[in-house]
C-alpha positions in Angstrom: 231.7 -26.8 45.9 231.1 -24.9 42.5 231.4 -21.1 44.5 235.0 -22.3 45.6 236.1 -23.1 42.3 238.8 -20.7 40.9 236.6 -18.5 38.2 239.0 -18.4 35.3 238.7 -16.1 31.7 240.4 -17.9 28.7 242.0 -15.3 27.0 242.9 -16.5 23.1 244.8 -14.0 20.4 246.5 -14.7 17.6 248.3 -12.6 14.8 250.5 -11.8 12.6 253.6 -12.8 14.1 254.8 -16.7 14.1 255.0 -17.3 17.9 251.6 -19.9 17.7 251.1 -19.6 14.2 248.4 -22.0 12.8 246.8 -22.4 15.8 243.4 -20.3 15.5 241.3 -18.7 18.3 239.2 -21.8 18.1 242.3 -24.1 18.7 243.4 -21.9 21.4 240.1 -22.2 23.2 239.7 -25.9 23.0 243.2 -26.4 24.3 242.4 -23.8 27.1 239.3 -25.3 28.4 241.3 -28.9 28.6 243.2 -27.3 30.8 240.6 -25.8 33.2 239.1 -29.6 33.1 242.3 -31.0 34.6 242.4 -28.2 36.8 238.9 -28.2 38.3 238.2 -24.7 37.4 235.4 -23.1 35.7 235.1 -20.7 33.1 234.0 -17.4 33.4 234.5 -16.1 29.9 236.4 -16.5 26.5 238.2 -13.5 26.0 239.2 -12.6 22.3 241.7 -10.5 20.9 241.7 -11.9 17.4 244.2 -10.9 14.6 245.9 -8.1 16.9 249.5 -8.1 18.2 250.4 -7.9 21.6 253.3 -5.7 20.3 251.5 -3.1 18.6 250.4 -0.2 21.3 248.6 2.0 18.5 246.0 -0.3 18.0 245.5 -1.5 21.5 243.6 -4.6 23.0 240.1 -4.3 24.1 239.8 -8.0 25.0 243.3 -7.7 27.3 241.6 -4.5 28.6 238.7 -6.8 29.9 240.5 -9.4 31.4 242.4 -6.7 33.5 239.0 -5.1 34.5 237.9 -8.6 35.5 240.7 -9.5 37.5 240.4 -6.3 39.5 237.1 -6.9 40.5 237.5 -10.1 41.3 234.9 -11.3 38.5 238.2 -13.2 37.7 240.4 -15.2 39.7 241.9 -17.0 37.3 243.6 -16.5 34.1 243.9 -19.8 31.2 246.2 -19.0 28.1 247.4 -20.9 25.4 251.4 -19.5 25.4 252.8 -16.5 28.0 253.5 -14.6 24.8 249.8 -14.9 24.1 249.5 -12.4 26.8 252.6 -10.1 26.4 255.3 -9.7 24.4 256.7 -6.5 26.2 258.3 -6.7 29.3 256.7 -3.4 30.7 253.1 -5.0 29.8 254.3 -8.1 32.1 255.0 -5.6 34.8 252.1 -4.2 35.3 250.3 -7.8 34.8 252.5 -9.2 38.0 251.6 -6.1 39.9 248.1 -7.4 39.6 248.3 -10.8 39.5 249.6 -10.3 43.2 247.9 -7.9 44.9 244.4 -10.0 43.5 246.1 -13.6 44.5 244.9 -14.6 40.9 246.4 -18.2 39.7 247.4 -18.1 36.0 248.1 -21.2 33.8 249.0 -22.1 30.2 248.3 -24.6 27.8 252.3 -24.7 26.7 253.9 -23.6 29.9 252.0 -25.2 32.7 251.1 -23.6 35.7 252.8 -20.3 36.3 253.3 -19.7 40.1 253.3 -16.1 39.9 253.7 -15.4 43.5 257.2 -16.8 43.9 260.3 -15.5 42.5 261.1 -18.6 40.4 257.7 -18.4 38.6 258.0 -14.4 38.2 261.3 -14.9 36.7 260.1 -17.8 34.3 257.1 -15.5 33.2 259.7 -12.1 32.7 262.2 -15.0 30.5 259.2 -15.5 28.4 258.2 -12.1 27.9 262.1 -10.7 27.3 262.4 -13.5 24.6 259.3 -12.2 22.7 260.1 -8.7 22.6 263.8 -9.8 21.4 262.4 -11.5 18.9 260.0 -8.7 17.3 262.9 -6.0 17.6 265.0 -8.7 15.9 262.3 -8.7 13.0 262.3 -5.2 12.6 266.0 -5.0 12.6 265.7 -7.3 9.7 263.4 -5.0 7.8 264.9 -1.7 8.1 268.4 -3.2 7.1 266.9 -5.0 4.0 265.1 -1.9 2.7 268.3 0.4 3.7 270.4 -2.2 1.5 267.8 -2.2 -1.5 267.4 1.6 -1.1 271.0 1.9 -1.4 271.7 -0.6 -4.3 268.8 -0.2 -6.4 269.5 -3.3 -8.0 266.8 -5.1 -10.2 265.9 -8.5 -8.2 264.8 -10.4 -10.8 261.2 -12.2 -11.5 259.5 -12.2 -14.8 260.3 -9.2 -17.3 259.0 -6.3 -16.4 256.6 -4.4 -19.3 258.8 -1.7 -20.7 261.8 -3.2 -19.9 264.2 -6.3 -21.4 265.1 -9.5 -19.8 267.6 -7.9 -18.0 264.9 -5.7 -16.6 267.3 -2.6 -16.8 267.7 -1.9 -20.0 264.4 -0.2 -22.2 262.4 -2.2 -24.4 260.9 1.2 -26.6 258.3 -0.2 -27.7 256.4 -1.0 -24.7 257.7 2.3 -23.1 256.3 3.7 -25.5 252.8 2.0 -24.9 253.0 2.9 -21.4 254.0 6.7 -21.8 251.3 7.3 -24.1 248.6 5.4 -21.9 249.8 7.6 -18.7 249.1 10.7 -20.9 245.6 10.0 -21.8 244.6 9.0 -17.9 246.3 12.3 -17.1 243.9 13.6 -20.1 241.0 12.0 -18.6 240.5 9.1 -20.6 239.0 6.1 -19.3 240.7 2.8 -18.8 238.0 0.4 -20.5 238.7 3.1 -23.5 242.0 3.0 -23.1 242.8 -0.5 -22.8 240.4 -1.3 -25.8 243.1 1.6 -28.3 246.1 0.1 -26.9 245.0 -3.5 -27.7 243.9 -2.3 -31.1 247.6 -0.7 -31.4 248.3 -4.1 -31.4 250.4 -3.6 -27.8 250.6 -7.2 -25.4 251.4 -8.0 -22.3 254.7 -9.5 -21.5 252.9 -13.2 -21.5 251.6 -12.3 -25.2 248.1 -11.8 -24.4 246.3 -8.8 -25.2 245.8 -6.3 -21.9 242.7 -6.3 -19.6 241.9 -2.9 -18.0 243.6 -4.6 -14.6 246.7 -5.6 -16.1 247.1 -2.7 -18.2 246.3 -0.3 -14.7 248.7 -3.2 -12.9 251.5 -1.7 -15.7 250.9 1.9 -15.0 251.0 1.8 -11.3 254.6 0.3 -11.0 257.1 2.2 -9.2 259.4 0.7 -11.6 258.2 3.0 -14.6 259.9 5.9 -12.7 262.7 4.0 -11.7 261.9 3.8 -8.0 262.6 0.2 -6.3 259.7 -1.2 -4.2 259.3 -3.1 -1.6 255.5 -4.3 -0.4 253.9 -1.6 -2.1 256.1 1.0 -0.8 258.7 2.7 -2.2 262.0 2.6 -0.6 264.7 4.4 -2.8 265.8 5.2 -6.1 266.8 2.2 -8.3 269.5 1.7 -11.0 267.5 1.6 -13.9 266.4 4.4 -16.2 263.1 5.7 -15.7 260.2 5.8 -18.5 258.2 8.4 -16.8 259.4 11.5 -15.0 258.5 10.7 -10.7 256.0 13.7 -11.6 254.1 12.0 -14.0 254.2 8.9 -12.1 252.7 10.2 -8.8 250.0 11.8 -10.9 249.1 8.6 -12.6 249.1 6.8 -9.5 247.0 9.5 -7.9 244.3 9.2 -10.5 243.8 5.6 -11.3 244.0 5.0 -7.0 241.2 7.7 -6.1 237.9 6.6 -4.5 236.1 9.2 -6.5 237.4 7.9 -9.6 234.2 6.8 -11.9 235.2 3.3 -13.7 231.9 2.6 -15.1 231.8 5.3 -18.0 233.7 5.7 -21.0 233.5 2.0 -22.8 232.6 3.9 -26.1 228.9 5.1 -25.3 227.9 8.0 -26.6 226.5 9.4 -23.2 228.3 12.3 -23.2 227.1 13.3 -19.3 226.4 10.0 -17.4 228.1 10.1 -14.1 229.1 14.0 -14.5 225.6 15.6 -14.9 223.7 15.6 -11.2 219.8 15.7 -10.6 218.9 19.4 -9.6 216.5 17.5 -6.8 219.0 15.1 -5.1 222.3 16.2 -6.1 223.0 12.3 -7.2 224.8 11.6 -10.4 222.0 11.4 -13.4 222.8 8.0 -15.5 221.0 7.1 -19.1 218.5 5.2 -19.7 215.3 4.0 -22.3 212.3 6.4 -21.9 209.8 4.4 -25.0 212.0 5.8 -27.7 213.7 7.9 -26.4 216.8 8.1 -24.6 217.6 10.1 -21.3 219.4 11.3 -18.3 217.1 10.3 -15.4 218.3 10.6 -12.1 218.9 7.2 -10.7 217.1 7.0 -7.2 213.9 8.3 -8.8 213.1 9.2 -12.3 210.0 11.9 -11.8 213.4 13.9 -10.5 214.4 15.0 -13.5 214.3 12.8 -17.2 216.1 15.0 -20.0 216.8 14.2 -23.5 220.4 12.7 -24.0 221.0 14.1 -27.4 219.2 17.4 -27.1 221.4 17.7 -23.7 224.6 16.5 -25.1 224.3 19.0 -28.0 223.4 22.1 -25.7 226.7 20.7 -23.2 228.9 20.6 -26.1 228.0 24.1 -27.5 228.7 25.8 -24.1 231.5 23.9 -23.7 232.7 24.6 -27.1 232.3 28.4 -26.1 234.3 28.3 -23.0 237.1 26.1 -24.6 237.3 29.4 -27.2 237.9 31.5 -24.2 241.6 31.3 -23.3 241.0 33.0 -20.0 238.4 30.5 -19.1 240.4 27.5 -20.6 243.4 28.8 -18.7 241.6 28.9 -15.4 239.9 25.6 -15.2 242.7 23.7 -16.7 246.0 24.6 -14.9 245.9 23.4 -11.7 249.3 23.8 -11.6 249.0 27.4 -10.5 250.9 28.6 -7.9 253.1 25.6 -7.5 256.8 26.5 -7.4 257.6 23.1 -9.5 261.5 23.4 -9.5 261.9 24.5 -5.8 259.0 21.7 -4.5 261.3 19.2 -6.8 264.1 20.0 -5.0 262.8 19.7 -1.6 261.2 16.1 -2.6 264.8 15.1 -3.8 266.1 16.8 -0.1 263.7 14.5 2.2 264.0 11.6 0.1 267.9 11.8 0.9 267.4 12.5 4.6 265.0 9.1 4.4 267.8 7.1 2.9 270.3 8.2 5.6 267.7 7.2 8.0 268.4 3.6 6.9 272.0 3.4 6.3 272.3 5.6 9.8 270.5 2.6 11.5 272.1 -0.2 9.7 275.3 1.2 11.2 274.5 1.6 14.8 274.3 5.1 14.7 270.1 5.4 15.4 267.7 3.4 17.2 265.2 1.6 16.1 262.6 4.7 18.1 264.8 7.6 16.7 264.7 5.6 13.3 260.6 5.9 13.3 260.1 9.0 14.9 262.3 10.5 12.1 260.5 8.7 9.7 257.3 9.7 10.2 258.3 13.5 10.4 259.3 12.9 7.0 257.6 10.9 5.6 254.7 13.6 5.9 256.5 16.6 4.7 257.4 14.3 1.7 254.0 12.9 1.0 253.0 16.6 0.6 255.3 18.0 -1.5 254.7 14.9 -3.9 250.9 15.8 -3.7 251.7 19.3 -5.1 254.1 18.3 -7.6 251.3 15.5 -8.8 249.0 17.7 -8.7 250.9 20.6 -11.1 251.7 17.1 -13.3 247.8 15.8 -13.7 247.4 19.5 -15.7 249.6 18.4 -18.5 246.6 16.2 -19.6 245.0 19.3 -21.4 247.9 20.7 -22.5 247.0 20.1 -25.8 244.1 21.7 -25.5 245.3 24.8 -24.4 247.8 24.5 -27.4 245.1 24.0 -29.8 244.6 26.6 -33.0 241.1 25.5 -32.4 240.4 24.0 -28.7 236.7 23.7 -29.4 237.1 21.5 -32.2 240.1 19.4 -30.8 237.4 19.1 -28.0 234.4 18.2 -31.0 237.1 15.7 -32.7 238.0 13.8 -29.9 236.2 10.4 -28.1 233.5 10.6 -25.8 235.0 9.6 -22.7 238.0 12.2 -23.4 235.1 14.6 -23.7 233.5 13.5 -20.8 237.1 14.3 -18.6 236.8 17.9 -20.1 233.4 18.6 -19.6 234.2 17.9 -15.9 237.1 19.7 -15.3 235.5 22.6 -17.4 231.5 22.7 -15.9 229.6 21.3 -13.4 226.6 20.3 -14.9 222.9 20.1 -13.4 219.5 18.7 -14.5 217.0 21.2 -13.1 213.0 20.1 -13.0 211.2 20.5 -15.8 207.3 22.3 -15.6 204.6 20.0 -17.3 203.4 21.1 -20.8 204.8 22.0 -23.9 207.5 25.1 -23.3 206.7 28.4 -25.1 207.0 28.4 -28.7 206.6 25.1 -29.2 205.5 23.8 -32.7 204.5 20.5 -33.7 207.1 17.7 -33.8 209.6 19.3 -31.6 210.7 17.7 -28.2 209.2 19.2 -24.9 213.2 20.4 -24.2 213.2 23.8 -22.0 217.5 24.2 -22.5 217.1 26.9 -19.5 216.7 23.4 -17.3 220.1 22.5 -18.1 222.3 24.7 -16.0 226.1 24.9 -17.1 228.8 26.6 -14.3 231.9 27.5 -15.8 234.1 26.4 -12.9 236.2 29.3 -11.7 
């Protein structure tokens, strides 16, 4: 009868590891419920644990978390997988799944394995078998990993591929020309210059891309992201070690590059040679959202862009009245000084130091394990200590760096007119790191004073902050 029928949950996963690979959830499931047919049993529930390792205990697995729930209260008396491993690969895990298994009387089966007679001692040994051979396996892997990256960490050595940009054939030796190229585009983005901007100059220089063609703003960011430029080997987007090669930029520079070009915050959509000074730095005094510009009849504006009776303010008029204050403030070396060095209070030399001390301990880490003298545990609990001292001190260092960008500036005879002289998306980085600009709400009418001909512009709408 259909109430005597064992109630079994198919439980399907698959991830990243091979064990199954190329056999989806989907497969998995199809192959499962073939084996309930033969069986006679019915199913309960499909169970899921898509894309998610039965290795990895940070991320957990809320699907395995259900099928224990339903064995325990007997929702489940059955359990259908497609492989043992699909189910653990840790022997503890298996453990604590026997425990269960026998005190419920569940019956458990597999799609690869057959039946797994869990209640005597030759099915409980097949099932442990299974589970040891996984979890050797995955260590294996990581074994594999950590000795690699110690080894490349240690040697440096270039591993060949398509030239890089800056470098020749050999892709150790500097190619000046396109070092040259790339030190002067990590300058300006540490200036605040835009990449659309950017990438337009350097194609104009007449600078290409090691294929000949002229740069796009991705390949040109692509260039300037490489760990290579400060002669740091990596390895899957992380850096592992120091590499043989000289380096084009200073690891300083780098990190403060990479810091500006990877930031969330980071407006892409300004600077392709417009001459809206404020779009994207000057906010709407109502909303607080960033004010873009826009055609008002004739007339161009900043408008705030969820709803123009916000605010709606003359660009030019704006822009002029922007540049004059900032201007002003750029003539003030104690302002100029305080909104431009960043780099205050960082003790560059001594946080250098201890980067170059925890990026040695890191090293050893590797080299340590590779020769038996760490485990694998004691390998990543090292690690991570360091790994977040380090990432800090490289924060402060890239922080003291991205301040060189106005250097000029502050070595100027004239500041203000460097700042007059220069493009608009240049001025644009300035103006932000000098002011915080808002549009305030204008009253209706003409403002006092006014005369025929002249705009309805009240500049006391416009409020400039120095920022401090």
């Amino acid at each position: 009868m259909e109430e005597t029928r064992p109630r079994a949950a198919i439980y399907v996963r698959i991830s990243n590891d091979k064990a199954g690979a190329g056999l989806g959830v989907q497969r998995q499931e199809a192959d499962c419920r073939a084996v309930a047919a033969r069986l006679g049993w019915a199913v309960a529930e499909v169970i899921d644990d898509n894309d998610l390792s039965a290795y990895d205990r940070r991320k957990g697995r809320p699907g395995y978390k259900r099928l224990l729930a339903g064995l325990r209260s007997g929702e489940f008396t059955a359990v259908i997988a497609w492989h043992a491993d699909r189910l653990h690969r840790r022997t503890a895990e298996l453990e604590q799944f026997l425990d269960l298994i026998e005190s419920t009387g569940a019956k458990v089966a597999t799609v690869q394995g057959g039946d797994l007679d869990l209640s005597s001692p030759d099915g409980r040994m097949t099932a442990k078998l299974l589970a040891t051979i996984a979890q050797r396996e995955i260590e294996h892997g990581r074994e594999r990993m950590i000795r690699a990256k110690a080894q490349a960490a240690a040697s440096g050595q270039w591993r060949g591929g398509r030239r890089p940009y800056g470098y020749e054939d050999d892709g150790v030796t500097i190619r000046e020309e396109e070092a040259a190229t790339i030190r002067y585009a990590a300058a300006q983005v540490l200036a605040g210059r835009s990449m659309r901007a950017l990438t337009a100059e350097v194609n104009a220089a007449g600078a290409r891309t090691t294929t000949g063609k002229p740069f796009t703003g991705t390949t040109l960011r692509v260039v300037l992201l490489r760990a290579r430029n400060a002669a740091m080997i990596e390895h899957k987007g992380e850096v592992i070690g120091a590499a043989a090669w000289p380096p084009i930029l200073d690891e300083d520079t780098w990190r403060a590059v990479v810091g500006i070009l990877t930031d969330p915050a980071r407006i892409t959509n300004t600077g392709d040679g417009s001459p809206n000074l404020l779009t994207g730095v000057a906010t709407c005094g109502v909303c607080g959202l960033a004010c873009q510009a826009g055609k008002s009849r004739e007339l161009t504006v900043y408008r705030c862009p969820q709803d123009g009776r916000h605010v709606a303010r003359s660009r030019d008029l704006t822009d002029e009245l922007v540049r004059d204050v900032i201007v002003e403030l750029l003539r003030r070396p104690e302002a100029l000084r305080r909104a431009l060095s960043p780099a205050d209070g960082v003790d560059l030399d001594g946080t250098r130091a201890e980067v170059a001390a925890l990026t040695a301990r890191l090293d050893q880490l590797g080299l340590d394990y590779a020769d038996g003298m760490l485990t694998a545990a004691q390998v990543r609990t090292a690690t991570e200590r360091l790994q977040s001292r380090l990432d800090d001190a490289r924060d402060r260092l890239a922080t003291a760096a991205a301040s060189t960008g106005f250097e000029d500036l502050a070595a100027a005879p004239d500041p203000g007119q460097m700042f007059l002289d220069a493009p608009v998306d240049r001025q644009r980085a300035i103006v932000r790191a000098l002011a915080d600009v808002v549009i305030l709400p204008s009253p209706r009418g003409r403002p006092a004073g006014w005369k025929p001909g002249q705009p309805y512009f009240r500049p006391e709408t416009i409020r400039i902050t120095p920022k401090a």
